[in-house]
C-alpha positions in Angstrom: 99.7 90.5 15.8 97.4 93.3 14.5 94.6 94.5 16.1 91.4 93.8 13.9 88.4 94.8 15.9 88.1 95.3 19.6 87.0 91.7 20.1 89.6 89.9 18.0 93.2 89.9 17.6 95.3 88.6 14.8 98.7 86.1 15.1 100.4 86.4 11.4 103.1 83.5 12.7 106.5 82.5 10.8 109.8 80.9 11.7 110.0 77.6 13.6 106.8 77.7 15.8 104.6 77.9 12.5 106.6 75.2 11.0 106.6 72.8 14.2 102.8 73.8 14.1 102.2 72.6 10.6 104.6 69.8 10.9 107.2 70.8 8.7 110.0 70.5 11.0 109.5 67.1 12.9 111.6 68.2 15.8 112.9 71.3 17.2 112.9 73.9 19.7 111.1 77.4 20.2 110.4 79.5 22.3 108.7 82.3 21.2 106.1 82.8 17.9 107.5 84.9 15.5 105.2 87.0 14.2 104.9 89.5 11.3 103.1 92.4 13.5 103.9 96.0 13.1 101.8 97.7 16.3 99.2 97.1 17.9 97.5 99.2 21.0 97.9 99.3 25.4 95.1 96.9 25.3 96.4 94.8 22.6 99.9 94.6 24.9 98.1 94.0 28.1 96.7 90.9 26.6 99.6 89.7 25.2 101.5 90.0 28.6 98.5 88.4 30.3 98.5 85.3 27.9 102.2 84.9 29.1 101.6 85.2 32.8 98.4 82.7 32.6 100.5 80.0 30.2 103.7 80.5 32.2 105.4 81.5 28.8 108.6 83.6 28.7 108.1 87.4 28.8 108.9 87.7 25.1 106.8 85.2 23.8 105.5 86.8 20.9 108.2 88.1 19.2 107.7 90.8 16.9 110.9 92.1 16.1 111.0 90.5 12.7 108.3 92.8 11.6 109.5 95.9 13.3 112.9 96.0 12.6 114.1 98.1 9.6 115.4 96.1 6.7 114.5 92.7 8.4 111.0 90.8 7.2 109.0 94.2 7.3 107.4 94.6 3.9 106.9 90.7 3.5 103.8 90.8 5.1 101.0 92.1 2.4 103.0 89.7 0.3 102.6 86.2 1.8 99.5 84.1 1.7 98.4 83.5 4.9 96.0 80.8 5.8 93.9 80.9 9.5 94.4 77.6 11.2 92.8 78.5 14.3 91.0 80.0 16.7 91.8 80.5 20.6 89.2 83.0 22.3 89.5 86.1 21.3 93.0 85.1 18.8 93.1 83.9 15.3 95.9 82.2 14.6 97.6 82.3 10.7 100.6 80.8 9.4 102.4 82.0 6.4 101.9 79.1 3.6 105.2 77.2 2.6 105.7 79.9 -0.3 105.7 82.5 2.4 107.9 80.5 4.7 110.8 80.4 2.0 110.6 84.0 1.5 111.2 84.9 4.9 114.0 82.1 5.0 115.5 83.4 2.5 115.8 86.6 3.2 116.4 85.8 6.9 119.8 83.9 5.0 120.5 86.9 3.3 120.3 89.4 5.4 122.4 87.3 7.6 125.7 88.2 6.1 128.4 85.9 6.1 127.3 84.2 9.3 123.2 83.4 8.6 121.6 81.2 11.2 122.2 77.2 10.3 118.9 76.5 11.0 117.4 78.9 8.7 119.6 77.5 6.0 118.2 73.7 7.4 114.9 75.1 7.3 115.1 76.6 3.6 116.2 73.5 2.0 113.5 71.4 4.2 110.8 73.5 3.0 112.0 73.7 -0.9 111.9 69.8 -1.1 108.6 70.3 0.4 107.3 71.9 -2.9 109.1 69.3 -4.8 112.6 71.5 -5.5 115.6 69.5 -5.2 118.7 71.3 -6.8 119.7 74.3 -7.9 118.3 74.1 -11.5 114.8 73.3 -10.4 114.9 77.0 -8.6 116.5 78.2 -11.2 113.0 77.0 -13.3 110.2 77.7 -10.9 108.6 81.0 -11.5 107.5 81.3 -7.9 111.2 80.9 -7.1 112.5 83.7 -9.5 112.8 86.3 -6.0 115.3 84.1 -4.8 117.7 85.4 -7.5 116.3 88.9 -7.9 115.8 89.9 -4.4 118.3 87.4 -2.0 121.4 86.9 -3.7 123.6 84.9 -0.4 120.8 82.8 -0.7 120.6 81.7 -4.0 124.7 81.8 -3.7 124.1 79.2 -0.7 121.5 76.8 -2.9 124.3 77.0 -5.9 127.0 76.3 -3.9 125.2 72.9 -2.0 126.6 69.4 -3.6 124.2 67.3 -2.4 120.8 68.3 -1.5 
């Protein structure tokens, strides 16, 4: 969430509450919205807070840790397309498009280690045969794919090694 004016306030979301959202996962669990913020001001975090006392949400319902810890999804921000979907008061709400969403899976597998997060992994192959890629060679040939490779390699070591997609 970044502050953009003193009257509006901006959810960049990710992760499984922007794909639940979108209907990309058709079930699931959540319970916070990821979302690519780096800081944002005392009034900022006073509404925040608020919004989770008046919903009944946990404490930590906006989760920003994704964005503000080193090495993790900071710097995919300026990157990803985002598109607004909506508009609650004083929030506009964005969701990284499905391009953006297999970035931050994929790094999110890769920065995993040995041990990445099974549903990231479910998530990354859910949202490649969403944009029509079904094996390995297909992301091997799609130019939008090439990062995968360049920048993630567990990742792409995890698509080559998959028998059956």
């Amino acid at each position: 969430m970044e502050k953009k004016n003193h009257d509006t306030i901006v959810i960049k979301a990710i992760g499984g509450f922007a794909m639940l959202y979108n209907g990309i996962r058709e079930h699931g669990y959540t319970i916070d919205i990821d979302s690519l913020t780096v800081e944002f001001d005392e009034e900022v975090k006073n509404l925040i807070k608020q919004i989770g006392i008046d919903m009944d949400l946990d404490e930590e319902w906006l989760n920003t840790d994704c964005a503000t810890l080193n090495g993790f999804l900071s710097g995919l921000e300026p990157i990803i397309e985002w598109e607004k979907v909506k508009r609650y008061n004083r929030i506009d709400l964005y969701f990284a498009d499905n391009w953006g969403l297999i970035e931050t899976k994929a790094k999110a597998i890769h920065d995993g280690g040995l041990v990445p997060r099974k549903t990231d992994k479910k998530d990354l192959l859910l949202l490649l045969k969403i944009v029509n890629i079904n094996n390995i060679d297909e992301v091997k040939q799609n130019k939008k794919l090439k990062f995968i490779k360049e920048k993630y390699e567990r990742s792409y070591m995890y698509l080559d090694n998959i028998k059956e997609w």
